[in-house]
N, C-alpha and C positions, 0 to 999 in steps of 0.2 A: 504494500500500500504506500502511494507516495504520499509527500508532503502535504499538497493540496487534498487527496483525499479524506487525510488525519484532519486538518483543517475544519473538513465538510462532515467530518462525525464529531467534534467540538460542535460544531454548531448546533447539529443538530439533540446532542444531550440539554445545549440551552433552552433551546427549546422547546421539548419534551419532560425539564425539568417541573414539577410539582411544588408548592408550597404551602404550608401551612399557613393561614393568615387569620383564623377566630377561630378562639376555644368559647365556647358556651360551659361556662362555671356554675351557672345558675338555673338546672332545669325545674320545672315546673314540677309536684307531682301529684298526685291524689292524694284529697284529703283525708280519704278512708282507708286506700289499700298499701299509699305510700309509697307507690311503686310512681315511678317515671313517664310524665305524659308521652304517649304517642306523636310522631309525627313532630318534632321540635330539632333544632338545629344544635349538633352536637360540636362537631370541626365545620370548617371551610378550609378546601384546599384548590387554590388557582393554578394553572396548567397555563407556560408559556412567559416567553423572557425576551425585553424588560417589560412588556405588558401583558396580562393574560389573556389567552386565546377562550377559556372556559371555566367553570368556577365547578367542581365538585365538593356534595354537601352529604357530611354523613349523619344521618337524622334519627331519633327515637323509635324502635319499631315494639312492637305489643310485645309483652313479657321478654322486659328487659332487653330485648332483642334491638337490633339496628339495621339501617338499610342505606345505600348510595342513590343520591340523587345526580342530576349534572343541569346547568342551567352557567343562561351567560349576562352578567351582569355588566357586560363592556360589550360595546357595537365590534363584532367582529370588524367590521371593515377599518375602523379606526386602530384597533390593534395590530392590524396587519400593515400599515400603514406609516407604523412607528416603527416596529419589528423587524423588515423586511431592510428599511433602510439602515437600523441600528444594526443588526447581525451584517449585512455584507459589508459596511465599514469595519468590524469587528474581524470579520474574515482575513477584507484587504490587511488591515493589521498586524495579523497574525504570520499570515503569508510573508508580508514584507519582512517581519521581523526575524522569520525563519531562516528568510533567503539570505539573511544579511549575517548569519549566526548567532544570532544574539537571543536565540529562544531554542530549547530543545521539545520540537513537536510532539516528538513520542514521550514524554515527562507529563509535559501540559494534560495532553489528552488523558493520560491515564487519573490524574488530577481531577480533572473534570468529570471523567466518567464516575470517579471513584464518592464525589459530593453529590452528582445528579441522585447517585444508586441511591446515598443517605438521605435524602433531602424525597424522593420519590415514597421511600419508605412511609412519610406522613401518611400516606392514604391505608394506612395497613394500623395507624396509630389504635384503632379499638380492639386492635386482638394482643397490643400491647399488655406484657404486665405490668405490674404496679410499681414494680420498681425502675426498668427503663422509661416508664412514663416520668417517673423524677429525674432520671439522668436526659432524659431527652428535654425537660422541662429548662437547665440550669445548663445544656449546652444549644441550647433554640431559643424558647419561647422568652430566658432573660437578656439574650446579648438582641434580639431583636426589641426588645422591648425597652432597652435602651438606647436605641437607635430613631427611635418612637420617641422620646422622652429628650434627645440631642432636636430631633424639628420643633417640638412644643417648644424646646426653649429660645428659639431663633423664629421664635413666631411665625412656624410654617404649620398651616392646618394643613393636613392632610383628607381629602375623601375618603380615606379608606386605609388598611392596612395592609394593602398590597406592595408598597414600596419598600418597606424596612426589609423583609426577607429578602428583596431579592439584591440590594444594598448587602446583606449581610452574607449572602451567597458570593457575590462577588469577589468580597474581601477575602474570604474564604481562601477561593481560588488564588487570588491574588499573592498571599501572605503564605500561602501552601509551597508554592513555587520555588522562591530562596530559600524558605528554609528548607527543602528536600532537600537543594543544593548543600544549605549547609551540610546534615543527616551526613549528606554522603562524603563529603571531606572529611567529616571528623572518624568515618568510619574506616575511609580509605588512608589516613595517618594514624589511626590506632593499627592498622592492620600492617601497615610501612614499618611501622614502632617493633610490633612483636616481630616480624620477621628479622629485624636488624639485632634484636633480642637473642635472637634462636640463632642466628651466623653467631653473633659471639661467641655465645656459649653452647657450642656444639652438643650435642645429646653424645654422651660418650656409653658405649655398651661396657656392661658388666665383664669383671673378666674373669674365665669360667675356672680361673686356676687360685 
């Protein structure tokens, strides 16, 4: 697979990827059985990057049970619109970057792939247990939500919480990047270190006499 190909499956993990964007903390329930109304909005998870394509809704179903809805809360055409233009800039980007050495393709990609998988994961969040739903809680739902809490305070309203994910998806990528680099010098001078270790001090065999 060449360059540009790798290039054309980055992009398209972008947008393919999923996000998380409303926990409903608050569901309604009966006031006799106690149990969870029906039919009430549990997740919202948006599909597509930097705007969404589709909004998938996981919702209350009878006896505790749950069900996926999908519904578009953004004018397709207007997403596609902003999308189309922002990914092949993104592309050219990448491309040039590549040509020029100064990016390793197959690194990126695997990067990228490797956050879409985690980040796609949300739509699976109800069969979560209780304790990755904490850790997913305190590695998502807080660095997003103070990302949320950086516009409130620069006086940006936001419509919606579909920006801060995909803000913090990027960074993601981004910050993933050098430090692999790093990762891998420091592994590749520990591993220079021991060898130059073991020429010293040669393994000398026992002597049978």
């Amino acid at each position: 697979m060449n360059a540009n190909a790798k290039t054309a499956v980055i992009i398209l993990c972008l947008t393919l990827t999923c996000f998380l964007t409303q926990c409903e903390s608050c569901l309604r329930k009966d006031k006799v059985t106690k149990k969870t109304l029906p039919d009430q909005v549990m997740y919202t998870i948006s599909c597509g990057f930097p705007f969404p394509y589709f909004d998938v809704k996981v919702k209350t179903g009878v006896d505790e049970g749950f069900y996926y809805t999908m519904d578009c809360a953004y004018q397709l055409p207007v997403s596609m619109a902003v999308n189309v233009p922002a990914l092949a800039l993104v592309f050219s980007l990448l491309t040039l970057m590549a040509r020029n050495g100064r990016l390793g393709i197959n690194r990126l990609l695997a990067i990228t792939a490797a956050f879409a998988v985690l980040f796609d994961s949300s739509l699976l969040i109800p069969f979560f247990p209780g304790f990755f739903e904490t850790v997913f809680g305190y590695l998502y739902v807080y660095p997003v939500a103070f990302i949320s809490r950086l516009f409130e305070l620069a006086g940006i309203e936001l419509p919606d919480n579909n920006i801060p994910p995909r803000i913090y998806y990027a960074f993601l990528i981004v910050a993933a990047y050098p430090l692999s680099l790093l990762v891998q010098r420091l592994v590749k001078a520990a591993g220079m270190k021991l060898r130059k270790k073991t020429a010293c001090h040669p393994r000398q065999d026992d002597d049978p006499h």
